[in-house]
C-alpha positions as CSV (number, residue, x, y, z in Angstrom):
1,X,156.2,-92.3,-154.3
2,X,152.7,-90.3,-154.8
3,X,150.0,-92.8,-154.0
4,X,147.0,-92.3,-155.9
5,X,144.8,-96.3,-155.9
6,X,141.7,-94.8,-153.3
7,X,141.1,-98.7,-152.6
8,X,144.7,-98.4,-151.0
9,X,144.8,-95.6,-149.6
10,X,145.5,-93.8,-146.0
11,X,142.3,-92.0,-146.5
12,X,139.9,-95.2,-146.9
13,X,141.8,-96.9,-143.7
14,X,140.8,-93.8,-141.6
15,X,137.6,-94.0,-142.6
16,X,137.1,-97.6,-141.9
17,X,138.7,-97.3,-138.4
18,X,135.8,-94.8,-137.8
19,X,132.9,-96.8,-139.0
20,X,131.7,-99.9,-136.7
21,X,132.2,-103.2,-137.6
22,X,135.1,-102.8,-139.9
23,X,138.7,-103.3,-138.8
24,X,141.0,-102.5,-141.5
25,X,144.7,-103.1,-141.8
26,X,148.1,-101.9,-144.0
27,X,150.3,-104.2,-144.8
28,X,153.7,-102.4,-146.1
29,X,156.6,-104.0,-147.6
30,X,159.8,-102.4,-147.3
31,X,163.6,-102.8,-148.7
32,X,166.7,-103.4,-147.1
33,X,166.7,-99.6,-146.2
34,X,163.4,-99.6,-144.6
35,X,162.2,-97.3,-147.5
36,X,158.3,-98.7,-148.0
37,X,158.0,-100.3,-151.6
38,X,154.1,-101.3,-151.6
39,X,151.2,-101.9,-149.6
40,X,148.2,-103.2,-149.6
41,X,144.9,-102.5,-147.8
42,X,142.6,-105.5,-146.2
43,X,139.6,-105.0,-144.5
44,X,137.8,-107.1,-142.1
45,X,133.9,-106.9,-141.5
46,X,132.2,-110.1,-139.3
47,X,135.1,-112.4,-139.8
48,X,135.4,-111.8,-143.8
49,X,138.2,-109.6,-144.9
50,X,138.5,-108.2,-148.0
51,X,141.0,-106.9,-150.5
52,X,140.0,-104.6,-153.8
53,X,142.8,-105.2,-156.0
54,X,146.5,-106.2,-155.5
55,X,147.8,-102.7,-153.5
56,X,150.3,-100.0,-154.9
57,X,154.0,-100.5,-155.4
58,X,156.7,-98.2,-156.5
59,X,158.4,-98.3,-160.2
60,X,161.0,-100.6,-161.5
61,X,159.4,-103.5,-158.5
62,X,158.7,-107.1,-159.4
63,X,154.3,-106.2,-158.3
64,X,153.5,-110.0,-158.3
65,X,156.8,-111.1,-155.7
66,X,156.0,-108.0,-153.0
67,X,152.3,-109.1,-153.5
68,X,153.5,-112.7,-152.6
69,X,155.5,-111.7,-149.6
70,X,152.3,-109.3,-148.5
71,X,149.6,-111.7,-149.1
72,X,151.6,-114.5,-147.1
73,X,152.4,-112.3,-144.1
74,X,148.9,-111.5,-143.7
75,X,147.7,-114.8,-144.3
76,X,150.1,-116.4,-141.7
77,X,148.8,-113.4,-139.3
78,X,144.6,-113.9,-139.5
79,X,143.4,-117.1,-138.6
80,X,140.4,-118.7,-137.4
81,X,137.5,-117.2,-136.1
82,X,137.9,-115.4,-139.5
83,X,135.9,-116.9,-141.7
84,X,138.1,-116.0,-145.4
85,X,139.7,-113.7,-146.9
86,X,138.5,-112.7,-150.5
87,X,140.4,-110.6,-153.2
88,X,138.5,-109.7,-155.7
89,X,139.3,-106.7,-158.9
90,X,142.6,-107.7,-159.6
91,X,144.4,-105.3,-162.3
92,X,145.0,-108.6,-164.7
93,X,142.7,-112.2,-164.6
94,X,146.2,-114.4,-164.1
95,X,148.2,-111.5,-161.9
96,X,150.0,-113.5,-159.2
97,X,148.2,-116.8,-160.0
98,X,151.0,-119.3,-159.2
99,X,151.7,-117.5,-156.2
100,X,148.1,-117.5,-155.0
101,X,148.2,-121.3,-155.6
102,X,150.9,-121.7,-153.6
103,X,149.9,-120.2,-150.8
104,X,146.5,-122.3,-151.2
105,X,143.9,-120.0,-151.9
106,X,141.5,-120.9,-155.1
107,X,139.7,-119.2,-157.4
108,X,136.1,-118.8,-158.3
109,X,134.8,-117.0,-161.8
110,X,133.1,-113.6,-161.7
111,X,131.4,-111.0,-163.7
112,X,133.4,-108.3,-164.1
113,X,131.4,-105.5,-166.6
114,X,132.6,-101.8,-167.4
115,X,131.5,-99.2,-169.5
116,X,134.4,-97.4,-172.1
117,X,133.1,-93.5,-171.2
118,X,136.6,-92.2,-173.5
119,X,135.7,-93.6,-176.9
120,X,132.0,-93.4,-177.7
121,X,129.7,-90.8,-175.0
122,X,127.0,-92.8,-173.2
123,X,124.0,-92.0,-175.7
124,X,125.9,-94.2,-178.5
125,X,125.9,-97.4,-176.4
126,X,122.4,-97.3,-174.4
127,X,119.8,-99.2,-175.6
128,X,116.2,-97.5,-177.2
129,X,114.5,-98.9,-174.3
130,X,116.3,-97.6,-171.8
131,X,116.8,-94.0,-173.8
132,X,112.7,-93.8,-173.9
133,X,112.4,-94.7,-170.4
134,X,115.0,-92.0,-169.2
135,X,113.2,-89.5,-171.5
136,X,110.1,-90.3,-169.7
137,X,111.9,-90.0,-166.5
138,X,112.8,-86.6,-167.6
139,X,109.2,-85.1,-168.0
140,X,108.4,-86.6,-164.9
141,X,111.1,-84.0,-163.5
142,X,113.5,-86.6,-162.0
143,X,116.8,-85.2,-161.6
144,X,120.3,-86.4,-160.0
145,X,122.1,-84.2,-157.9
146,X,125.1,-85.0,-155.8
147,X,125.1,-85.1,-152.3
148,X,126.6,-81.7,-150.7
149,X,125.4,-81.8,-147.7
150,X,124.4,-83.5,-144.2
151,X,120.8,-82.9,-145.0
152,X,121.5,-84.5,-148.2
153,X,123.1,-86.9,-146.4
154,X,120.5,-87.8,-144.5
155,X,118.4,-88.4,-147.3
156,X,121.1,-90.5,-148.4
157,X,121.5,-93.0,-146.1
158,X,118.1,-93.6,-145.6
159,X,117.5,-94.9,-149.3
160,X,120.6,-96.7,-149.2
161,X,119.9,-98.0,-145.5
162,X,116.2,-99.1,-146.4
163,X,117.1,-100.9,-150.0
164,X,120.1,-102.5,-147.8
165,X,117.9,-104.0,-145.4
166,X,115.6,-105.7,-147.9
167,X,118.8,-107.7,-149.4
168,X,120.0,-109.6,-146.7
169,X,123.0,-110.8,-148.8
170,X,124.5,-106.8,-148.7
171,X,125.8,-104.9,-146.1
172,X,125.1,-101.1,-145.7
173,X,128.3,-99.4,-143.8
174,X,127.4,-96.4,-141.1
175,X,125.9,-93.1,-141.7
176,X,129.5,-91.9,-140.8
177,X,131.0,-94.2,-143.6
178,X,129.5,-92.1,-146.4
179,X,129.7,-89.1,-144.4
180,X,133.8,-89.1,-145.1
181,X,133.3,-90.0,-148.7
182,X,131.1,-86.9,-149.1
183,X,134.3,-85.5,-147.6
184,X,136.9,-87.4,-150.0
185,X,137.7,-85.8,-153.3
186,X,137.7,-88.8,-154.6
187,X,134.3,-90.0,-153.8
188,X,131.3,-88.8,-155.4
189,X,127.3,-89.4,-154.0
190,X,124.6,-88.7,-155.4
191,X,120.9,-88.5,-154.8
192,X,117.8,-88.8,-157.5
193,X,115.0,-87.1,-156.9
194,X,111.1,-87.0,-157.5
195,X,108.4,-84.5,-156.3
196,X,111.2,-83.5,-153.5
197,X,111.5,-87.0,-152.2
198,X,114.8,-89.4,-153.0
199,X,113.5,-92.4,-155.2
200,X,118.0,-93.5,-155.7
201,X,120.9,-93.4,-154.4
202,X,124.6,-94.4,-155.5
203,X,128.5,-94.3,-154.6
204,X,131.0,-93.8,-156.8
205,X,134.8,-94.0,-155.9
206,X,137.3,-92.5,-158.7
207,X,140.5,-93.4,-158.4
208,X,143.4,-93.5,-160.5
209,X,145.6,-96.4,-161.3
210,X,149.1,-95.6,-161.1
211,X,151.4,-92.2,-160.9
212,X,151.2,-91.9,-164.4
213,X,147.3,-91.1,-164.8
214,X,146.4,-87.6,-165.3
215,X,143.5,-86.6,-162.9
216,X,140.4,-86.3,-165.3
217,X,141.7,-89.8,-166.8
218,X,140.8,-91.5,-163.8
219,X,138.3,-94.7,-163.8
220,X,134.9,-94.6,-161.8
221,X,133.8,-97.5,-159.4
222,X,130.3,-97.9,-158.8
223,X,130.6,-99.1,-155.4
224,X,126.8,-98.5,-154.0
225,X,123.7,-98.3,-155.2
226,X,119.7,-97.9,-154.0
227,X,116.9,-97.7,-155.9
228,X,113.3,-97.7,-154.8
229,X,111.7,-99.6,-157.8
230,X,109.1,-100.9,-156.5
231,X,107.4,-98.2,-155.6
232,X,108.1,-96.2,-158.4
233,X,108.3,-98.5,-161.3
234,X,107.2,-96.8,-163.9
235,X,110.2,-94.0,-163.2
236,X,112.8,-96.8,-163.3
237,X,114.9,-94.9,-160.9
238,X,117.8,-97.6,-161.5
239,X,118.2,-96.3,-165.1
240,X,117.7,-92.8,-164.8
241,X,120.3,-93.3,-162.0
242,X,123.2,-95.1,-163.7
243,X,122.6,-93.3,-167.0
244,X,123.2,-89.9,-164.9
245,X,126.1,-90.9,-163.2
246,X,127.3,-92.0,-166.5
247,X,127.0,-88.9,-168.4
248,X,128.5,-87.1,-165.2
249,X,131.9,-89.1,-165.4
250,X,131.8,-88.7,-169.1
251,X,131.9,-85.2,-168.5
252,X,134.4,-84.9,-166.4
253,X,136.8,-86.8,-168.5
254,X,136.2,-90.5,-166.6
255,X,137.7,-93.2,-169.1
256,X,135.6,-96.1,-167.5
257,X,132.6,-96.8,-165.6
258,X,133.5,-100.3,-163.6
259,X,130.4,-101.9,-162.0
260,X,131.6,-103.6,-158.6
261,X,130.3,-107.2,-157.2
262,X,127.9,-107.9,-160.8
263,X,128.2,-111.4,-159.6
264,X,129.0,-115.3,-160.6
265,X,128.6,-115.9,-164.0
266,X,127.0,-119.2,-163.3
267,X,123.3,-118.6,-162.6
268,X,120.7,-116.4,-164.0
269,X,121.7,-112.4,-162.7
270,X,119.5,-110.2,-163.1
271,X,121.5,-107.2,-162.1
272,X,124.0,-108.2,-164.8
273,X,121.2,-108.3,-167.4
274,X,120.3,-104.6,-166.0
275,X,124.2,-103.0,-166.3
276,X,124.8,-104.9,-169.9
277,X,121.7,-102.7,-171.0
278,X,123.9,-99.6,-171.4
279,X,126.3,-100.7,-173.4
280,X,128.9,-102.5,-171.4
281,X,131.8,-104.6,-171.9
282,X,131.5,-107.7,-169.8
283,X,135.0,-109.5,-168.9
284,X,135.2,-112.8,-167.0
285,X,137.6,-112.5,-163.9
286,X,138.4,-114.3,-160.9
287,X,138.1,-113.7,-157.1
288,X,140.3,-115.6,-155.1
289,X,139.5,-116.9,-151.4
290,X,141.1,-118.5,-148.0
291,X,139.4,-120.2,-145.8
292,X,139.7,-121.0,-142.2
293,X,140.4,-123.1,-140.8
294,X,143.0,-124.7,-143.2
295,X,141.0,-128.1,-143.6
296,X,137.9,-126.3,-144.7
297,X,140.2,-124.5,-147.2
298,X,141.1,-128.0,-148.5
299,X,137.9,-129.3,-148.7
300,X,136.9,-126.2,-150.8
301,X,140.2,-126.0,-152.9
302,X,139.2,-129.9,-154.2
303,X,136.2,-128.9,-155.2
304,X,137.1,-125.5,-156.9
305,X,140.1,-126.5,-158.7
C-alpha cells in the first residue's frame, strides 16, 4: 500500500514530534495477519486534539467500519484533562455518521469553500475588483516568491508569527514546524514581497487523495496565511497573495484550491466573504467533536443535536 494523504502521513507525525506543544499519535488498524489496513493521524495541542480527515485505508476495505474501530480505540484511550477531540475535512458530509453517533460525538455545521483550478484558470472566476486591485498590486512591484531558504524562512515566520499574535483565536506552530515543510515535497511556502520587505505569508499542503491520483492532479490546502493589511491597505496583500498561489497551483496542474478552517456558517465571516471573492464554490460540512469529561459531552450533544 503506497500512502500518499500528507494529513496522514509519517512525515507530518515526525514533524509534529519536533515542534513543541504538539503530541501527535498513529493509530493503525490491522488484519488477522497483522498486515496494517488503515490509519489515521490525531494530533494533540493544549488538551485539543485534532483529526484532518478520516485517515488512509487500503483497497477493497469497508473505510467507514476501520474508521469506527479507530476512532473508538482512541477515544476510549484520551480522556480528561483533554479538553475534545475535533474532526474536521471529512472526504463526504454523512461519512461515518451513524457510527460517530454512536460513539457520542455531535456535529456542528461549517464552511467548507474551494476553488475548481482544472476547469476554468483563475482569471475566469475572480471578480473585477479584485482583478484591478491585483493589477495595481503589480505596478507597485509586489511579487510572491516561495520560500527556499532559512533566510527566507526567517522572514517567514516573522509575518506569520506577528499576524498570529494579534488573533488570539489562532495558533502559530514553531519556527521549526515550517522549517520541515519548506523541507516536504509536499508543502509549499511562500513569501510576498514589497520594496524588499514581506507584506504576506501563506502555507500550502498538496496532497493527493488516494493511490489512484496522478501527481500534478493533486488538491492544494491552504493551511496558513498572514497578511499585513493594515499597514499596507491599499496593496491588499491578502489578494495579491491568494490570487498568486492560485495561478501557481493552476500551473502546476492543482485540480482544487481548498480553504481550511473558513468558519461557522452561522454569523457574519468576514474571511469567508474575502475567499468567495475569487470564485469559489462554498459547500456546507460538518465537524464533529468529543468532549471530556463525558457529562460535559452530554450536556453539549442535547443541545447540538
Amino acid at each position: 500500500m503506497v500512502f500518499t494523504n500528507f494529513f496522514h502521513s509519517k512525515e507530518l507525525m515526525q514533524t509534529y514530534e519536533h515542534s513543541s506543544r504538539h503530541t501527535p499519535y498513529m493509530v493503525v488498524a490491522f488484519d488477522d495477519e497483522e498486515f496494517p489496513q488503515a490509519h489515521m493521524l490525531v494530533v494533540r495541542r493544549n488538551g485539543k486534539c485534532r483529526i484532518y480527515g478520516e485517515g488512509e485505508y487500503r483497497e477493497g476495505v469497508n473505510p467507514e467500519k476501520i474508521f469506527d474501530a479507530m476512532l473508538s480505540a482512541f477515544t476510549r484511550t484520551i480522556s480528561f484533562p483533554t479538553l475534545y477531540i475535533q474532526i474536521s475535512d471529512l472526504s463526504r458530509k454523512m461519512f461515518a455518521y451513524k457510527y460517530l453517533r454512536r460513539q457520542h460525538y455531535f456535529g456542528i455545521h461549517w464552511l467548507q469553500v474551494h476553488n475548481s483550478l482544472h476547469s476554468k484558470s483563475p482569471q475566469e472566476r475572480i471578480s473585477a475588483k479584485q482583478l484591478r486591485w491585483v493589477a495595481y498590486a503589480r505596478k507597485m512591484k509586489v511579487s510572491t516568491t516561495l520560500v527556499e531558504s532559512e533566510a527566507d524562512l526567517d522572514d517567514f515566520y516573522r509575518v506569520m508569527r506577528t499576524y498570529y499574535n494579534y488573533h488570539l483565536r489562532k495558533f502559530c506552530p514553531a519556527r521549526n514546524f515550517f522549517l520541515n515543510l519548506m523541507y516536504s515535497d509536499s508543502a509549499k511556502l511562500f513569501l510576498t514581497w514589497y520594496r524588499g520587505r514581506p507584506i504576506a505569508a501563506c502555507a500550502i499542503i498538496c496532497t493527493q487523495t488516494s493511490e489512484t491520483d496522478v501527481p500534478d492532479g493533486r488538491d492544494a490546502y491552504l493551511w496558513f496565511g498572514a497578511y499585513k493589511t493594515k499597514s499596507h491597505p491599499r496593496l491588499h496583500p491578502d489578494v495579491v497573495t491568494v490570487w498568486n498561489v492560485m495561478n501557481w497551483c493552476h500551473s502546476h496542474k492543482i485540480r482544487h484550491l481548498r480553504f481550511m478552517d473558513v468558519g461557522l456558517p452561522f454569523f457574519k465571516n468576514a474571511y469567508y466573504d474575502f475567499i468567495m471573492r475569487f470564485g469559489g464554490k462554498s459547500v456546507g460540512t460538518v465537524r464533529w467533536f468529543h468532549f471530556f469529561p463525558n457529562i460535559l459531552n452530554a450536556l453539549l450533544r442535547r443541545i447540538f443535536h
